[in-house]
DRENGU-462703 format. One line per 4 residues: number of its first residue (from 1); their letters; for each residue x, y, z of N, C-alpha, C. Coordinates in steps of 0.001 Angstrom, whole numbers. Each point is the difference from the previous one (the first is absolute). Last residue first. Example, Ala and Ser with C-alpha at 12.3 -4.5 7.8 and 13.67 -1.06 7.14 Angstrom:
2	SA	12850/-2250/7080/820/1190/60/-770/1090/730; 290/-5720/-70/-890/1190/0/900/1200/0
END
This chain:
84	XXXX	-73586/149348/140644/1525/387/178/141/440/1544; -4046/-3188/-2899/419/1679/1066/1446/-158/436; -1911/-2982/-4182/-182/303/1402/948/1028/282; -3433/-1445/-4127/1400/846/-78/-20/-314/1507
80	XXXX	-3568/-2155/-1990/895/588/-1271/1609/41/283; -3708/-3362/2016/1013/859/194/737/1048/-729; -5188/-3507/-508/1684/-86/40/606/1564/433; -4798/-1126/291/170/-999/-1154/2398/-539/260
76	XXXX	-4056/1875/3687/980/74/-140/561/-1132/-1183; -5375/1371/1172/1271/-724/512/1348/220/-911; -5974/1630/1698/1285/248/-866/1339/-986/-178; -4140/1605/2992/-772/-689/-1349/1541/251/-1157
72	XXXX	-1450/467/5564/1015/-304/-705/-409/-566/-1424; -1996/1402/4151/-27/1343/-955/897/-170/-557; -2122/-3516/2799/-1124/1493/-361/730/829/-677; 1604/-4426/-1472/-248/392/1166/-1068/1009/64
68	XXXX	1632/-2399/-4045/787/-189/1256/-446/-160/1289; -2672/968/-5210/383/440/1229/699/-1142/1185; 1001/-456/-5597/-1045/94/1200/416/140/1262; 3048/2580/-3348/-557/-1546/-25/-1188/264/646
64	XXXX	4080/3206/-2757/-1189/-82/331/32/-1415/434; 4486/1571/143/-400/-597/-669/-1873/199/556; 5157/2760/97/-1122/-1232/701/-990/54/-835; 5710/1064/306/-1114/61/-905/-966/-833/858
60	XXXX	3989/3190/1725/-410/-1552/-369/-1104/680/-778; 4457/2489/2908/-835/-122/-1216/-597/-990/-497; 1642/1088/5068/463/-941/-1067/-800/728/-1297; 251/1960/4741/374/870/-1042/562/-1519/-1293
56	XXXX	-1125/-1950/4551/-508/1427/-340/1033/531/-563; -341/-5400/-757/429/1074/1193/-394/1318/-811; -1123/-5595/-636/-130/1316/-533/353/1014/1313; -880/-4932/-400/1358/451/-159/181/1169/-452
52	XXXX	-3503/-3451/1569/999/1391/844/865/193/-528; -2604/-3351/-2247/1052/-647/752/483/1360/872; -4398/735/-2208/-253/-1404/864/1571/-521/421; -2704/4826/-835/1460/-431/-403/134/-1007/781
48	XXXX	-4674/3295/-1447/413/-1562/422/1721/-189/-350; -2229/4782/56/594/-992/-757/162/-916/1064; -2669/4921/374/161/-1137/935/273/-1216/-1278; -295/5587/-1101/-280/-1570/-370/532/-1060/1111
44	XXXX	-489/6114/-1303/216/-1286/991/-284/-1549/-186; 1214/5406/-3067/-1245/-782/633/484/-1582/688; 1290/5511/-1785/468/-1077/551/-1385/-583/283; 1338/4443/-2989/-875/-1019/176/-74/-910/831
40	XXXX	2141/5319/-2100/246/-1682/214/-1306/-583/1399; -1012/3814/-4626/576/130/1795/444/-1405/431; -663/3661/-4446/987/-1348/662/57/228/1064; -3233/3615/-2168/1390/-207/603/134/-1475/2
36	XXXX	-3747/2525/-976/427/-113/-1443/1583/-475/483; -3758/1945/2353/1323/534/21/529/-676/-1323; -4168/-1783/1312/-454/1287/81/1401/418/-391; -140/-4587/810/-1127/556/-624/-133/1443/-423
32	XXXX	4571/-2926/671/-1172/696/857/-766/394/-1119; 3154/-3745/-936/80/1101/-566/-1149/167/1258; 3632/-3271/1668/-1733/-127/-674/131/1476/-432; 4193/-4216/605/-407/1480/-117/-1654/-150/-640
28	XXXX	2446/-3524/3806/-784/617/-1599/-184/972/-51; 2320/-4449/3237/-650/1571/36/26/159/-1631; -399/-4140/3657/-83/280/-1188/-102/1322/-49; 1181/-3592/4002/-493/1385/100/235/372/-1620
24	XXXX	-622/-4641/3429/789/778/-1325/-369/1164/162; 361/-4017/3502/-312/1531/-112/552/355/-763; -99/-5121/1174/510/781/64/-728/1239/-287; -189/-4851/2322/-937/1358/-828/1240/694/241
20	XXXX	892/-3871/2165/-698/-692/-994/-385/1378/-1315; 337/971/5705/445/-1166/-1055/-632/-541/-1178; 1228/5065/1682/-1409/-916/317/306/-1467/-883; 2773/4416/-332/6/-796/1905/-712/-769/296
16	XXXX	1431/2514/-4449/269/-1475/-112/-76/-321/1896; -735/4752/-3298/-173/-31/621/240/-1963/303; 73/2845/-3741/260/883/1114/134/-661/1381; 1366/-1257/-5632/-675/-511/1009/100/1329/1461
12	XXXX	-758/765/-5241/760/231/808/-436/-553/1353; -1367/-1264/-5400/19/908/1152/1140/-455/1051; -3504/-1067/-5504/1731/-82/1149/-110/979/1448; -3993/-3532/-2499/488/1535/-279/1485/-225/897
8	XXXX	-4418/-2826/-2717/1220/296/484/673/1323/168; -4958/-2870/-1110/553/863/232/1602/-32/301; -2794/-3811/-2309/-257/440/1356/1468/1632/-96; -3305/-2668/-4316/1891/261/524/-301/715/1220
4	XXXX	-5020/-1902/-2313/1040/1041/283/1491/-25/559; -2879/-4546/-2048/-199/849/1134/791/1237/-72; -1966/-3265/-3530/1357/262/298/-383/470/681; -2978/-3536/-2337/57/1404/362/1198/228/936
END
């Protein structure tokens, strides 16, 4: 029996002052319930980045895992793009 493919998503690092974690921030367009409008979305992820090498505004990919910590259930697969 095969286990489920662990989640991946891209994002925007916000935040790198806590060693080891970085701060993604994922945004998404959500349709509203009632307006029928595109509203944008942001949601927060605590990424395990085990060599630091991620700086605020990098583009990376993270990776679902087991829990880290109390609110680190994620880790830094690779670097897409770094911050200019």
């Amino acid at each position: 029996m095969e286990r489920n493919a662990r989640k991946e998503i891209i994002g925007i690092v916000a935040s790198n002052k806590m060693e080891k974690t970085v701060t993604v921030t994922i945004e998404r367009k959500k349709k509203h319930a009632k307006y029928h409008k595109f509203v944008k979305a942001t949601s927060k992820f605590m990424a395990h980045d085990e060599k630091q090498e991620c700086n605020i505004n990098d583009v990376v990919k993270i990776m679902e895992t087991r829990p880290l910590s109390k609110n680190k259930r994620w880790r830094v697969v690779e670097i897409i793009e770094k911050a200019k």
